[in-house]
N, C-alpha and C positions, 0 to 999 in steps of 0.2 A: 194491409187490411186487418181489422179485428170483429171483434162480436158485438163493439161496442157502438160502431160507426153508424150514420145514419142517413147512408146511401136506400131509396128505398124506387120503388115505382107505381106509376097510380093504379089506383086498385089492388095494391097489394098490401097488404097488412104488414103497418108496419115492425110492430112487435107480437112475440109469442112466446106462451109461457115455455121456460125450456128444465123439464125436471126429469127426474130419475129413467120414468115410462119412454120417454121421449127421445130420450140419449141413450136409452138402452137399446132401442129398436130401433134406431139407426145404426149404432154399432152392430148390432146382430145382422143387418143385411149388408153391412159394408164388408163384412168378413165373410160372410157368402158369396158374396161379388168376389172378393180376392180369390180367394179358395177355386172361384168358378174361373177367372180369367186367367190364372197361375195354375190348374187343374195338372199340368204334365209333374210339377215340381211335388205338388201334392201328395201326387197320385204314386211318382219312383220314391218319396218321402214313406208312405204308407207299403208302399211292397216290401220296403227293407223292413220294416218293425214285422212284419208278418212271414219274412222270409228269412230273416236273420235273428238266433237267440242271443247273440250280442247286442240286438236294439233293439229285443223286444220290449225292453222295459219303456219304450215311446208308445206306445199306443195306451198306459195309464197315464202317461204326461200332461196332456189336457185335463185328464179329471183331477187329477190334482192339482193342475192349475185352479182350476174352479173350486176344490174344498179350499185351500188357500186364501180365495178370495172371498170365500163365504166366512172362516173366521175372524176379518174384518169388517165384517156388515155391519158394526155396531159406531165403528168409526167411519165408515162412508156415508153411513146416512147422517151423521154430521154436516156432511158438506153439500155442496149442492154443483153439481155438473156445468159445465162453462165451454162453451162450443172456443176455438184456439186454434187460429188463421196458421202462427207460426209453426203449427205443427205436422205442415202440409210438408217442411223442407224437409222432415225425418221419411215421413211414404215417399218423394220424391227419391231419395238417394240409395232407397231400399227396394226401387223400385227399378234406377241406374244400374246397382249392384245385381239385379236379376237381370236384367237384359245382358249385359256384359257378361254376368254366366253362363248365362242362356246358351250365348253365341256361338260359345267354344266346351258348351257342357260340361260346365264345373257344375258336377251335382251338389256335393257339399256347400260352396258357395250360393248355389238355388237355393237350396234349402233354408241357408240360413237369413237369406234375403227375403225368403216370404216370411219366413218365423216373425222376423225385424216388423213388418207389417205390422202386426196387432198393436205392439207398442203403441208405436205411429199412430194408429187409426185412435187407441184409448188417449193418446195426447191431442191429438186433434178433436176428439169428440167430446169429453170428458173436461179435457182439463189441464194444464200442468200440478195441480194441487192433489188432484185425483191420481193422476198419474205417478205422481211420487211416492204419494201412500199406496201404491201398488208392484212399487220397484223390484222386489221381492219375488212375487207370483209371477210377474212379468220375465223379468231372468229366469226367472225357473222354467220358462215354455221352454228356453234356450236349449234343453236337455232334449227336447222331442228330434234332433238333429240327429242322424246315425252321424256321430264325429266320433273319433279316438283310433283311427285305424295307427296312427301313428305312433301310438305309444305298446302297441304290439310286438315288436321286435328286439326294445329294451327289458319289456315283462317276459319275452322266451329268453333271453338271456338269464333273467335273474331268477327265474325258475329252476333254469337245468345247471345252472350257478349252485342254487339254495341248495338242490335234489343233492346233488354228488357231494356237494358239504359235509349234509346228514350223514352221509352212506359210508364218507371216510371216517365220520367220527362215530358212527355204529361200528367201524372195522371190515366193510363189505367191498371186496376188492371192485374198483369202479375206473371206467375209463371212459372219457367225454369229448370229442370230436363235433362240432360243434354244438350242433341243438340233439345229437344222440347220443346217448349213454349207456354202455352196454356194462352189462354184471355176468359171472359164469352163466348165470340162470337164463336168462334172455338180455334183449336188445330192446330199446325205447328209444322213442325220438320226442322230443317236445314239439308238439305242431302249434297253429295258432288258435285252438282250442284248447291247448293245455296254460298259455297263459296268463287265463283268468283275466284277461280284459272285461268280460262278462261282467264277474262277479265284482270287479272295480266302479264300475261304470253304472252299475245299479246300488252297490253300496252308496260311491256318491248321491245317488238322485233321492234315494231314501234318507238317506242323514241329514241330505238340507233339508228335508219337510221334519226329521225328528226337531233339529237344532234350531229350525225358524219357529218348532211351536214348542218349543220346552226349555227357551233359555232366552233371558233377556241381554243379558250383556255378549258383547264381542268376545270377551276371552272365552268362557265359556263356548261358545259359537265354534271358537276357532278350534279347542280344544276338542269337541270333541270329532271336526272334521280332520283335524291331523288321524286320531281312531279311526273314522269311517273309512281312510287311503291305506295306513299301515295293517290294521287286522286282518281284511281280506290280499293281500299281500303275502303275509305270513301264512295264515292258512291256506291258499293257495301252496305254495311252496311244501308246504307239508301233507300237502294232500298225494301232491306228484311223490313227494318220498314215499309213501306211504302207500302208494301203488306196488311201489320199484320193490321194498324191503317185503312186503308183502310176497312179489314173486318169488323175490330170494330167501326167505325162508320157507315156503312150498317148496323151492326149487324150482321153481316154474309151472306146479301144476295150477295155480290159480294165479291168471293173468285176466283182468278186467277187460282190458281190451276197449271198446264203445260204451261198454258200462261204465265207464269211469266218469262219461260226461253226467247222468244221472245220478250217480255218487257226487260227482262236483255238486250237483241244486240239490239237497238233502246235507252238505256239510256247506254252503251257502246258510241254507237256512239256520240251522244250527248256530255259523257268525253271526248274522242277523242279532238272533237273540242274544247272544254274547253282549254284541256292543250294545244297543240298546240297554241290557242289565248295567254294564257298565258306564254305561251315560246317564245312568239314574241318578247316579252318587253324588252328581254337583248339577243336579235338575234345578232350577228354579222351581221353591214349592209351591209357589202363589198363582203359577199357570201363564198364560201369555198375559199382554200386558191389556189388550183388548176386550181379552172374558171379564176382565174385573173392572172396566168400566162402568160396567153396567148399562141397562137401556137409557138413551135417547133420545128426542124428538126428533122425528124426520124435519130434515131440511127442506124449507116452502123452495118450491123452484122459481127461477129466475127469469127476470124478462130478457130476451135478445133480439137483437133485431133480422125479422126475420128474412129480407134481402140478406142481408149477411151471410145466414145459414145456408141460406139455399144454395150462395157460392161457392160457399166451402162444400158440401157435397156434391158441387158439379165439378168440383175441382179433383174432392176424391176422385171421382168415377173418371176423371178424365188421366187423372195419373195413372191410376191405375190398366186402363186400358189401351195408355201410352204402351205397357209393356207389351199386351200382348200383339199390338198392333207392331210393334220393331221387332220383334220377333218374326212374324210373320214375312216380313222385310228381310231379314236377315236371312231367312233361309231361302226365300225367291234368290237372293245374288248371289248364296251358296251355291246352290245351285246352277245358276247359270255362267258361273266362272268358268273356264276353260283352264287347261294342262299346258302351259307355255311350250313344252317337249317331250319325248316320249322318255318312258320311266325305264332304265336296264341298268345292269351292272356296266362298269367300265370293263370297256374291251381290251385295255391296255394298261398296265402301272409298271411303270418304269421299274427295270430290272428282277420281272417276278411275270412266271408263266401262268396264263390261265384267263377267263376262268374254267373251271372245270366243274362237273356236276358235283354234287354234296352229298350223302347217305344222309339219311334221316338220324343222326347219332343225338345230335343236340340243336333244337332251334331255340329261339326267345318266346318266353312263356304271353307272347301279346296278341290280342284277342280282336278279331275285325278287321283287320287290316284290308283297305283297298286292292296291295299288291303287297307280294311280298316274293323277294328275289335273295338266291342263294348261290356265294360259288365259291371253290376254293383255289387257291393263287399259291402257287411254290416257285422256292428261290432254292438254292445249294443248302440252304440249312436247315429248312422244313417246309410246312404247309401253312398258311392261315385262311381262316374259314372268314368269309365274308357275307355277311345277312343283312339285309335293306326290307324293313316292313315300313310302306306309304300311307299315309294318312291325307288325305283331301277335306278332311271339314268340311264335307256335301250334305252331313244330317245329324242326328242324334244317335248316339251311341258306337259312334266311330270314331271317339278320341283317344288320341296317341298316349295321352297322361291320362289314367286310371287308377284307382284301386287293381282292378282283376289283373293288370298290366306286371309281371315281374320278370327279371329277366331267367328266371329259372323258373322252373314249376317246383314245391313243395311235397317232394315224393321218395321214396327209396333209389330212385336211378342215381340223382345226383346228389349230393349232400353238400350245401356250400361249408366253405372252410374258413373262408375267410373274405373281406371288403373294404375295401379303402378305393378316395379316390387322389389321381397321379397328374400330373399337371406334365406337356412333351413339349418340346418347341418345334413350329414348322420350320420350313424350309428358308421362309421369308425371315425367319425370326422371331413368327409371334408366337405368343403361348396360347396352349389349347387342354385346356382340361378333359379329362377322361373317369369314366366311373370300372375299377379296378374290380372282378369278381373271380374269387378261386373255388371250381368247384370239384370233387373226389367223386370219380364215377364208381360201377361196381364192381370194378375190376381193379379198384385202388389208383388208376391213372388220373393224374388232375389233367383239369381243362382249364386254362386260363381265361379271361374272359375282360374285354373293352368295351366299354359301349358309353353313346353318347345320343342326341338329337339334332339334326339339322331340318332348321325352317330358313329356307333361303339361300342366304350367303350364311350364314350363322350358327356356328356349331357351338352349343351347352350341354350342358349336364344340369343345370338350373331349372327345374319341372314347372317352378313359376313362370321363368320366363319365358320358356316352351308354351305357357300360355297364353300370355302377354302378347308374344311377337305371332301366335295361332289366332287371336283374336284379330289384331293388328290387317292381316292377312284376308280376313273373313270381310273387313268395311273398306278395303283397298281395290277390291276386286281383283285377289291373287288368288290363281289357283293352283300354284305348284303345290300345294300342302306343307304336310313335314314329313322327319323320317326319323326311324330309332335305325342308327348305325352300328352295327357289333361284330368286332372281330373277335374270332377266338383261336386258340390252339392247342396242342396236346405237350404236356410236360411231367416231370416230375419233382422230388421235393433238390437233384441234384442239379436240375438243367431251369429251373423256376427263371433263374436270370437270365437268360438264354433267350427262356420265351417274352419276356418282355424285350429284350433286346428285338426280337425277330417282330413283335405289335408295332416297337415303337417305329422300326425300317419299313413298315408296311403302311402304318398309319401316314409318315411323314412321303412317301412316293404315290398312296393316292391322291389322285385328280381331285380336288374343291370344288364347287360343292358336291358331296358327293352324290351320284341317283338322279340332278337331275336334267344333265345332259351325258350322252357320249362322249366320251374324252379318246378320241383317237389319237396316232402321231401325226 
C-alpha cells in the first residue's frame, strides 16, 4: 500500500490536501497515543531521570531535541510531508521489541523501544525525505535512555588506576586493594559515584548538540567528540586525586567526604567550559550550514489520497495498541502458570552433610526474590555455603537480571578483590561455566564466591540468555521460573586453591537442576 493508491469509498473524499498543519497534528497525537498506551515504560523512563543524577541529563533531551529540529526549519519548509505506508514496518518491530521486553522486564530495552517510536511514527507520517533530514535530532532522542550502566566498572577501574598513579608520582606512600586506596592519612574507596559516568554521559550529550551546530565537516565533528570522551575522563581522575592529596596534605583534617559529589558539578562545569573554548579553534566560522541559506518559500502541500491515510493511521493505532493489548496477555498467563514442584534446597549431595542453617554473614545482593533458600553443606575439608534466590516472572519488578541485582552489595563489609569467570566439567562430562568472585571481609578473611543461573534444565552465566530462555518461559506456560545459584566459602590467599577445589567437588555432586525438585537417594 502507499499514499499514492487509489483505493477509495463512496462518499468519501477522495483526495486531501496534506501539508505541514496536517502532518504535524497527526504526529503530535500519534505520540500521545504512544506515550499513553506505553505509559509504564514512560513513566519507570521519567522516574530514573528524576531519581538518578546520572540520567538526569534526559529530562533536557526532548527539548533539545526540539531546538535541534527548530534549526532546521528553514530547510523543512522546503519540503513538503508525504504520508509513507513502508513505515509502518519500523513502529511494527519497535513495537515487537516492547512486548518481548515487556515480558520479562528488560527496562532498558522498553525504553529504547518506545524511544524507536518517534522515528517510526516521523517516517510514517512525514516522510522518508523528511525523515532523513531529521536523522540527526532524531538519534539524538536516543540519549533520553538511562543506558551506560555498563561502562561503570571499567570508569571505577581507571579512576582508582589514575588516583594512585598521581600519588606515587607526587611521592605519597599509597596502597590499592581493589577500588580502595588507603594513604597514612585516611582510607577511600571509589564508589559508582566516583566514576564520573555522570559527567561522561552528559559531556556526550552536550558535545553532540555543540558539534552538530558548530561544525560542518565529519572530521571536525569527530574531533571534537574524541575531546568531549577524553577531557572529562581526565578530569575526572584528577579530581579523585585531588580529594586524596588534599587529605594527605591536611593529614586528614580536610576530608570532603559527600561534598566531593558537589565539588564533582562545579569542576564539571568548569570542563564544560574548557572544551567548548577548545572546540572554538577549528569552529566553522560561517555557522551551520542551514542559517546561511537563508528564508524560503514554504512548500504548497500535497494532495493524498485520503482512504489511504486514514489506513495508515488505523494501522498506527492498531500497532500500537497491539502492544498493549499482549501485554496485557502476558501477564494474565503470568500469572496463571503454576509451580510444577515445591522450591527447597536438596536434601542430599552426595558425599557432604547438611543442610545446615546459615548465619546471616553473607548473602547475594538480589533484590525481590519470590523465595530465597540458604544452607550450608560440609565434607572432611570444609564448609560450602549454598544460596538459591527464585524468580517466577508472575509481574513486574521481579526480575532475576537487573541493574540493582549484584552479587555483593558495594559497602565497607566486603571489598571484592578480584573476578573472572571458570569454566568445570560435570560429571557427565559436560562443561559448565561459572562466574568466579573473590571478596576480602573485615576481618581480612576472603570469601570465595560461584554463581550462576538456572532456568530449567539450563545453567548460564549468560544474563542475555537468562533472558531469552525467562521470556521463552513466560509464552510456554512454564512456571518453574529461574534461579541465581551461589556457592561460597571461606579461604585465604594460602588455601585459595583449596577452596576452589572444595566449589568445584560441591558444584559437580549437586543434584541438576538445581531448586527445582528434591533430589533424595
Amino acid at each position: 500500500m502507499s499514499a499514492s493508491s487509489n483505493l477509495y469509498l463512496p462518499g468519501f473524499p477522495s483526495q486531501i490536501r496534506y501539508g505541514w498543519t496536517l502532518a504535524l497534528t497527526l504526529l503530535g497525537l500519534s505520540t500521545l497515543l504512544t506515550l499513553w498506551l506505553l505509559w509504564p515504560s514512560a513513566l519507570s523512563m521519567a522516574h530514573i531521570w528524576f531519581n538518578s543524577q546520572t540520567y538526569a541529563h534526559g529530562t533536557f533531551i526532548p527539548a533539545l531535541t526540539l531546538f535541534l529540529i527548530w534549526t532546521r526549519r528553514q530547510e523543512l519548509a522546503r519540503q513538503s510531508p508525504e504520508p509513507w505506508a513502508w513505515g509502518l514496518i519500523w513502529i511494527a518491530l519497535a513495537t515487537l521489541a516492547w512486548i518481548l521486553a515487556r515480558g520479562v522486564d528488560v527496562k532498558t530495552v522498553q525504553h529504547f523501544a518506545l524511544v524507536a517510536m518517534l522515528p517510526g511514527l516521523v517516517l510514517t507520517l512525514l516522510g522518508p525525505r523528511l525523515a532523513w533530514s531529521l536523522v540527526f535530532p532524531l538519534a539524538y532522542l536516543f540519549f533520553a535512555v538511562p543506558f551506560g550502566d555498563f561502562i561503570v566498572p571499567p570508569l571505577m577501574d581507571y579512576t582508582a588506576w589514575f588516583s594512585v598513579l598521581l600519588l606515587k608520582l607526587s611521592g605519597v606512600p599509597v596502597h590499592m586493594d581493589g577500588h580502595y586506596i588507603s594513604i597514612p592519612a585516611a582510607d577511600f574507596v571509589v564508589i559508582e559515584a566516583c566514576s564520573g559516568v555522570r559527567y561522561l554521559i552528559a559531556s556526550l550529550a552536550l558535545g553532540l548538540v555543540y558539534a552538530y551546530l558548530n561544525y560542518n565537516s565529519l572530521w571536525r565533528r569527530l574531533a571534537f567528540m574524541v575531546l568531549a570522551i577524553g577531557l572529562p575522563m581526565l578530569a575526572n581522575g584528577l579530581r579523585a586525586y585531588s580529594i586524596i592529596i588534599t587529605a594527605h596534605v591536611t593529614d586528614g583534617r580536610i576530608i570532603l567526604g559527600y561534598g566531593h559529589i558537589v565539588v564533582g558539578w562545579v569542576f564539571f562545569g568548569v570542563v564544560m567550559f574548557l572544551m567548548f573554548w577548545i572546540g572554538s579553534f577549528w569552529a566553522d566560522r560561517h555557522g551551520p550550514v542551514d542559517a546561511r541559506n537563508g528564508a524560503a518559500p514554504r512548500a504548497s502541500s500535497q494532495p493524498v489520497n485520503a482512504f489511504n491515510l486514514a489506513l495508515i493511521m488505523l494501522a498506527v493505532v492498531g500497532v500500537l495498541g497491539s502492544a498493549r493489548g499482549t501485554e496485557v496477555l502476558l501477564q494474565q498467563r503470568a500469572q496463571q502458570t503454576r509451580v510444577e514442584a515445591p522450591i527447597r534446597l536438596p536434601s542430599a549431595v552426595p558425599g557432604w552433610q547438611g543442610p545446615e542453617d546459615v548465619a546471616d554473614v553473607w548473602r547475594p545482593a538480589y533484590h525481590d526474590a519470590d523465595a530465597e533458600l540458604a544452607g550450608r553443606y560440609r565434607d572432611n575439608g570444609g564448609a560450602v555455603e549454598l544460596h538459591l534466590l527464585h524468580y517466577r516472572n508472575r509481574g513486574q519488578g521481579t526480575e532475576l537480571i537487573s541493574w540493582r541485582n549484584q552479587i555483593h552489595e558495594r559497602n565497607e563489609t566486603w571489598r571484592p578483590v578480584a573476578g573472572r569467570s571458570r569454566t568445570l566439567t560435570d560429571n557427565d562430562g559436560q562443561p559448565r561455566a561459572v562466574q568466579e568472585t573473590l571478596l576480602r571481609g573485615p576481618s581480612g578473611r576472603l570469601r570465595l564466591i560461584w554463581h550462576w543461573y538456572q532456568i530449567g534444565e539450563r545453567a548460564t552465566i549468560d544474563r542475555v540468555e537468562v533472558k531469552l530462555r525467562e521470556l521463552q518461559m513466560v509464552l510456554i506456560g512454564d512456571g518453574r521460573g529461574a534461579f541465581l545459584v551461589a556457592l561460597s566459602t571461606q579461604g585465604d590467599e594460602l588455601t585459595l586453591d583449596a577452596a576452589r577445589q572444595r566449589l568445584e567437588d560441591f558444584a559437580r555432586a549437586l543434584p541438576q537442576p538445581v531448586g527445582y525438585h528434591d533430589h533424595d537417594d
